[in-house]
N, C-alpha and C positions, 0 to 999 in steps of 0.2 A: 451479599453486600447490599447497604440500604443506600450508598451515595447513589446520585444521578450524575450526567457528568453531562457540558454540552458542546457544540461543534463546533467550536475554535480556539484558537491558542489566547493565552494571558499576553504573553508580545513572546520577542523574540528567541528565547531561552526556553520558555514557562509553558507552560500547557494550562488551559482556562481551571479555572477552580468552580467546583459545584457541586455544594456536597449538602445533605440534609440538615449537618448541625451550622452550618453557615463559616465552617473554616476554612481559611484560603489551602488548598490543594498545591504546593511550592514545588510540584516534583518537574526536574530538569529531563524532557525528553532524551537528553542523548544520554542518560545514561539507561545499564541496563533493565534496570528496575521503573521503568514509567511507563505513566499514563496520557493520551494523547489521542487528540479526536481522529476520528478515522480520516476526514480530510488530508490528513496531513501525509497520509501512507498511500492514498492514492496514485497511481502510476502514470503521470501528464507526463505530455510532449515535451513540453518546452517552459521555461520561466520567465519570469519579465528582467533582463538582466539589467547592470545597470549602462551600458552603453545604448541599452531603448530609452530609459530615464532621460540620459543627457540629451540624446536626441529630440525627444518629444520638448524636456526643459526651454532648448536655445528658439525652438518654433515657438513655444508659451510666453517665453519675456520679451521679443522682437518686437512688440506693440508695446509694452507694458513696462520697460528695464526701469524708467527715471519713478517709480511709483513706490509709495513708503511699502507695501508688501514684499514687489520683485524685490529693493534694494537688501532687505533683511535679509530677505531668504539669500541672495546671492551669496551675502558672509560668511556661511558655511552649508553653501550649497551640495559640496562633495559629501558631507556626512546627510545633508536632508535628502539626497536624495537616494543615497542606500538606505536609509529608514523607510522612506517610502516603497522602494523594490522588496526590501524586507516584508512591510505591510500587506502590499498587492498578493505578493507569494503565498503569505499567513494567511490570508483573508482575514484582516485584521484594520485595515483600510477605515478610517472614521473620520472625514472631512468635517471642517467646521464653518462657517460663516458670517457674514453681517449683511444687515440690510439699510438701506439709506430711502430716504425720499426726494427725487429730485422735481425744482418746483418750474424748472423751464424745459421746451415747450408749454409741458402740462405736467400736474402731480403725476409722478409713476412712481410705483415703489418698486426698489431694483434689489436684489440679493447678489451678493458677491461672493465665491467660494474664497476659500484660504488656497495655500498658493499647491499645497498637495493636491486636492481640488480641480484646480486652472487645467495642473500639469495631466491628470488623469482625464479629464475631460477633451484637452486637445491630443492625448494617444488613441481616444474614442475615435475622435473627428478624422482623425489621419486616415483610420483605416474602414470606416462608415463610409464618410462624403463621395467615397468615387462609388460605393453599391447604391448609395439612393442616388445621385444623379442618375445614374444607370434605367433605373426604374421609372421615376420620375418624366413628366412631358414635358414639355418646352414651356409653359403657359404661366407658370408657376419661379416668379425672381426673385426671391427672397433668399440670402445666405447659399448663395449659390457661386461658381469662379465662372466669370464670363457673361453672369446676369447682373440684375441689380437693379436701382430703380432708374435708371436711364433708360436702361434697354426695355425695362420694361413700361415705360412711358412712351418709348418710342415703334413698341410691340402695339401698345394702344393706339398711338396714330395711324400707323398704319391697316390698323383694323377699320377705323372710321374713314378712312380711304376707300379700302377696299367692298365693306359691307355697301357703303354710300355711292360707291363707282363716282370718287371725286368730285364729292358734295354734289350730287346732279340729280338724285333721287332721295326719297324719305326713308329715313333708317333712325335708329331710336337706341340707345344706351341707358342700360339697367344697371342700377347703383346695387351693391348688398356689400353689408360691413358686421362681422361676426361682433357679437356684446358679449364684452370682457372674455375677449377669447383666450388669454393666458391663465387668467383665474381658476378659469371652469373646464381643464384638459383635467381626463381624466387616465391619473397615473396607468392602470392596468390596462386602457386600450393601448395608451402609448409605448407602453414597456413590450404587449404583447409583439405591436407592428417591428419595431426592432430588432425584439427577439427574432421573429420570422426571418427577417430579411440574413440578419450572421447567419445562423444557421443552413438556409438555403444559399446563400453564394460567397461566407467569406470560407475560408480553404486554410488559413495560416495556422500555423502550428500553434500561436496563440491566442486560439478559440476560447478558450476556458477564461483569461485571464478577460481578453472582450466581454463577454456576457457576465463575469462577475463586475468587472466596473461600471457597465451600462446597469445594472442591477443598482451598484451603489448609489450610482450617480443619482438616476430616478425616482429612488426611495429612498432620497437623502433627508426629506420633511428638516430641510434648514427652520422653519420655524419652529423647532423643538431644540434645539441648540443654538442660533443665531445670535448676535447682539446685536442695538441698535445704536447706528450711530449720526441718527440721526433725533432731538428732542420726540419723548413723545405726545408732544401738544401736536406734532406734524399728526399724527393718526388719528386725532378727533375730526379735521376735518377733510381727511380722505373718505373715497364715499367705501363702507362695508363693502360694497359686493365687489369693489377692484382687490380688496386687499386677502392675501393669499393668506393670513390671521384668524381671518373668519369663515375659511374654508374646512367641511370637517376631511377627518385622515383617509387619503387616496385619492384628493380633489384637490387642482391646483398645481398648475408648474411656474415657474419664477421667469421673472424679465434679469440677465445676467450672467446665468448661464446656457453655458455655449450648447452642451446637450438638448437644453429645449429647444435651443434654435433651430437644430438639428430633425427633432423630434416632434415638433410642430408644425414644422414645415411638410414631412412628410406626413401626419396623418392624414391631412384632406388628401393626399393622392390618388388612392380611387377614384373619392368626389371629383376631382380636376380632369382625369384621364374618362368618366363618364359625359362631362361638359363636353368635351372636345373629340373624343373618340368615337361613341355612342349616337350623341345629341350633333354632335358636328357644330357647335355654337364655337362663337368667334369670343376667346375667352380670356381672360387676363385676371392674376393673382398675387398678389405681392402682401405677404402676411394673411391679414383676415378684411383685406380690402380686396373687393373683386368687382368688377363690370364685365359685362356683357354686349355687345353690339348685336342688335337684329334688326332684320328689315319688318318682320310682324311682331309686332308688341303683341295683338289681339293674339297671336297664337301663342308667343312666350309666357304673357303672366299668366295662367292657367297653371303652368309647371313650376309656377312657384310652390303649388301646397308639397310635391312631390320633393324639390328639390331642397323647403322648412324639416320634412319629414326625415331626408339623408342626412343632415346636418344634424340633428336630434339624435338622431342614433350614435353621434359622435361625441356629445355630449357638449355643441357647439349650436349656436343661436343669432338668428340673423335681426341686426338691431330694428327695431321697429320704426324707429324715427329717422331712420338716415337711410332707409328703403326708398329710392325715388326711379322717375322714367321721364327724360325726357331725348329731344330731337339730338341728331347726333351735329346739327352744323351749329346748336347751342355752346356757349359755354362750358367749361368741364372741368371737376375738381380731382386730381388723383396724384398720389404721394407727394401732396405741398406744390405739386405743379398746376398754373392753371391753362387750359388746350381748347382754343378757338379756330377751327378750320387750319387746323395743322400749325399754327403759332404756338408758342412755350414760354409761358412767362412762371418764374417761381410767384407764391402766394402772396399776398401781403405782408401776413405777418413777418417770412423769412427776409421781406426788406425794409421792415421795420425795426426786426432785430440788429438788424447791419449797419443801418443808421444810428441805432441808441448803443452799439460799438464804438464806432466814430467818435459820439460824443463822451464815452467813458474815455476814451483816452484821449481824446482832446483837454479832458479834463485834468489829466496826469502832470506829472513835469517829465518831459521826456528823455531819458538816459539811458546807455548802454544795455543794462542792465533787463532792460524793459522789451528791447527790439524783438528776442526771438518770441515772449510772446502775444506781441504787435501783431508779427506775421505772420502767426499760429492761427490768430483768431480772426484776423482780415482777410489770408488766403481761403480759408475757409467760406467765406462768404465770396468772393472773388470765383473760385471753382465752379460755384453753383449757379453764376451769373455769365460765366464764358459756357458754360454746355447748354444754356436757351437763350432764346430772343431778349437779353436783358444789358445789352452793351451802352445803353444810352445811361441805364442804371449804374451800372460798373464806373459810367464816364463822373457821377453826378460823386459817387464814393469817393473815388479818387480826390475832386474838390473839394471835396468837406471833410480830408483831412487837410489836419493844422500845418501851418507850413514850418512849425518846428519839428514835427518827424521827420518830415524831409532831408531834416539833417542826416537821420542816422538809415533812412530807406529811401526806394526809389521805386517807380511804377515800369515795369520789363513792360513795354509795350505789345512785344512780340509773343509773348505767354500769358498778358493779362492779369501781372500779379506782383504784386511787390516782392520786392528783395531786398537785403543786406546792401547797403554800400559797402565796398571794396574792406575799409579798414574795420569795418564794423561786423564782420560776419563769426562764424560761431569759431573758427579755427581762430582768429586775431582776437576774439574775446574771453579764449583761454589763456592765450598769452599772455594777454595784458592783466589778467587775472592769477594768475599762479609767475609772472614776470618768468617767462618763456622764452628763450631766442629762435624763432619760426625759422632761421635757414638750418639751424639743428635738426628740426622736424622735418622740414624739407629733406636733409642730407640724409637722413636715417632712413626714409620712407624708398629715397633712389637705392638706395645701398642693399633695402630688405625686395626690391623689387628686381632690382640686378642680381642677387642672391640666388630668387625663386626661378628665373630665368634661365643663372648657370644650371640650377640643380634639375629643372628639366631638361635642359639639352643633355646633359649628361644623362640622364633615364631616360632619353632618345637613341 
């Protein structure tokens, strides 16, 4: 026989077709007469059923439900996502994409998976994140449960404490900030370090289906299927070497998805675990931003070529122009915070933006309609102004809203942050919206809550 045939099914029924005259091959595995790649006859553990589906699903929208993606997918989520168990199982799994360019802070170009995608990349996350924390040192806050950049700002303070013995001595803080470090990861180290890690400590019976989605996910090259929905005059003046476009095949991971969060974070982990384990340097990392506190500079830079040379090999590059060294009771710039002898003030810019807030909705006519995201986008700045030294700022925000919100919010003194007045809050602006009678909802909620009650004491 002169067909070839190759390693996966056509979808659900079908078996792939691949034959030398270019005719589709239609024959139905289950019957007895078929053909069918050998994957398919192999003898796994376990399948991805679909009660892991729904599970992984409800963790996947929890962030995400009010968004035109989740909302579609939701509509006939019970059939999307036995298509998808169906896929995973097939190894048939083909995520798709889009990418945007967002212009605040800064241009970043971001890729978004489709919601098959989300869902597969948070069943990754579930059962990854507890093996790399494991592995991982403490030094390192980025996407991490219990870090973040507080802690790790306040990892930093206390290093410039401690290296300094309480500003009383000379001690010195070394800037290094990786260039275009999401750009230029290169897919096969990454794929390889992950691979390691399942194989070495994950144990669950659905091994196979891990390292095929970690597969998918990583060599998913979105920009060979992507749309863009963002005009393309945005990419003329984005600069080439951020954009993952112009990177060739096997170079480049995406700002968006959650895998490389994952997967970025962990490669420097050697590097990080040699900083601090090895070297014993007092060390701090949060993405591709990193400092150092030492008490000899003259004996630290020298270990720079060494430490340019580690980073090379990772196929990661330490920015040339944002390489600095100064005194450690100087001023100090790190994740939009700035840190002067143990004071926290956020950056400029972040209260700049909070003001040109202000004035956008100062500018509004203010109505119902408007309040939750009022206090969407003014908590937000409010949070980041109550976790440092910035209450005199928080005080001046407050002011410079218009005293026509006021109508519809108010400032919780005690938490630093606006709120809903009483009749204006999201339960009363369903009501009044869909004309609701709230002690109904009330009565219902006592009635399902006394319900759940009897039904436990009785399974008591």
């Amino acid at each position: 026989m002169s067909a070839w045939w190759s390693s996966g099914r056509n979808n659900i029924n079908n078996s792939w077709y691949a034959n030398n005259n270019g005719n589709i091959d239609n024959n139905n595995f289950y019957n007895s007469q078929r053909c069918a790649p050998l994957v398919n006859f192999i003898n796994r553990k376990r399948f991805m059923t679909i009660s892991d589906a729904i599970d992984t699903y409800l963790v996947c929208r929890s962030n995400k439900r009010r968004s035109s993606d989740s909302i579609m997918y939701e509509i006939h989520y019970e059939r999307n996502l036995v298509r998808l168990c169906a896929a995973v199982n097939d190894r048939s799994l083909q995520p798709t994409a889009y990418v945007f360019i967002t212009m605040r802070p800064r241009p970043r170009e971001v890729f978004a998976s489709d919601m098959d995608g989300r869902i597969a990349q948070h069943y990754i996350d579930q059962r990854l994140r507890p093996l790399l924390d494991a592995r991982m040192t403490a030094r390192s806050f980025n996407n991490r449960v219990g870090y973040g950049p507080d802690v790790a700002v306040n990892r930093f303070i206390e290093d410039l404490w401690e290296v300094s013995e309480g500003f009383t001595r000379e001690a010195w803080v070394v800037y290094g900030d990786l260039q275009g470090f999401f750009p230029n990861v290169s897919l096969d180290i990454a794929y390889r370090q992950i691979r390691g890690v399942i194989e070495e400590d994950y144990h669950g019976d659905d091994k196979d289906d891990l390292l095929y989605l970690v597969l998918i996910a990583i060599y998913s090259f979105p920009t060979k299927h992507c749309y863009r929905k963002s005009p393309r005059h945005f990419w003329e003046d984005y600069p080439r070497e951020k954009s993952v476009f112009s990177k060739p095949d096997g170079i480049g991971s995406t700002l968006g998805f959650l895998i490389w969060q994952n997967a970025n974070n962990y490669l420097l982990n050697d590097f990080d675990h040699r900083q601090t384990d090895n070297y014993g340097f007092h060390y701090v990392r949060y993405v591709d931003d990193m400092r150092w506190v030492v008490q000899d500079k003259e004996a630290f830079l020298p270990m720079m070529h060494g430490i340019r040379e580690e980073l090379e090999s990772l196929h990661c590059t330490l920015h040339p122009r944002k390489f600095r060294c100064q005194r450690a009771d100087a001023k100090h710039e790190f994740i939009g915070r700035h840190i002067c002898c143990g004071r926290v003030h956020c950056s400029r810019r972040v209260r700049r933006n909070a003001f040109e807030a202000v004035r956008r909705f100062n500018a509004m006519h203010p109505r119902p309609a408007l309040v939750e995201k009022f206090l969407c986008t003014m908590n937000s700045y409010t949070g980041l102004f109550r976790n440092v030294d910035e209450f005199g700022t928080l005080r001046r925000l407050a002011e410079a809203v218009s005293e026509r919100w006021y109508r519809y919010v108010e400032l919780d003194g005690r938490r630093m942050c606006f709120v809903a007045r009483p009749e204006y809050r999201h339960k009363e602006l369903l009501a009044m919206r869909y004309d609701l009678k709230l002690n109904k909802i009330s009565r219902k909620k006592r009635n399902d809550k006394r319900g759940n009650q009897r039904t436990g004491a009785q399974a008591a």
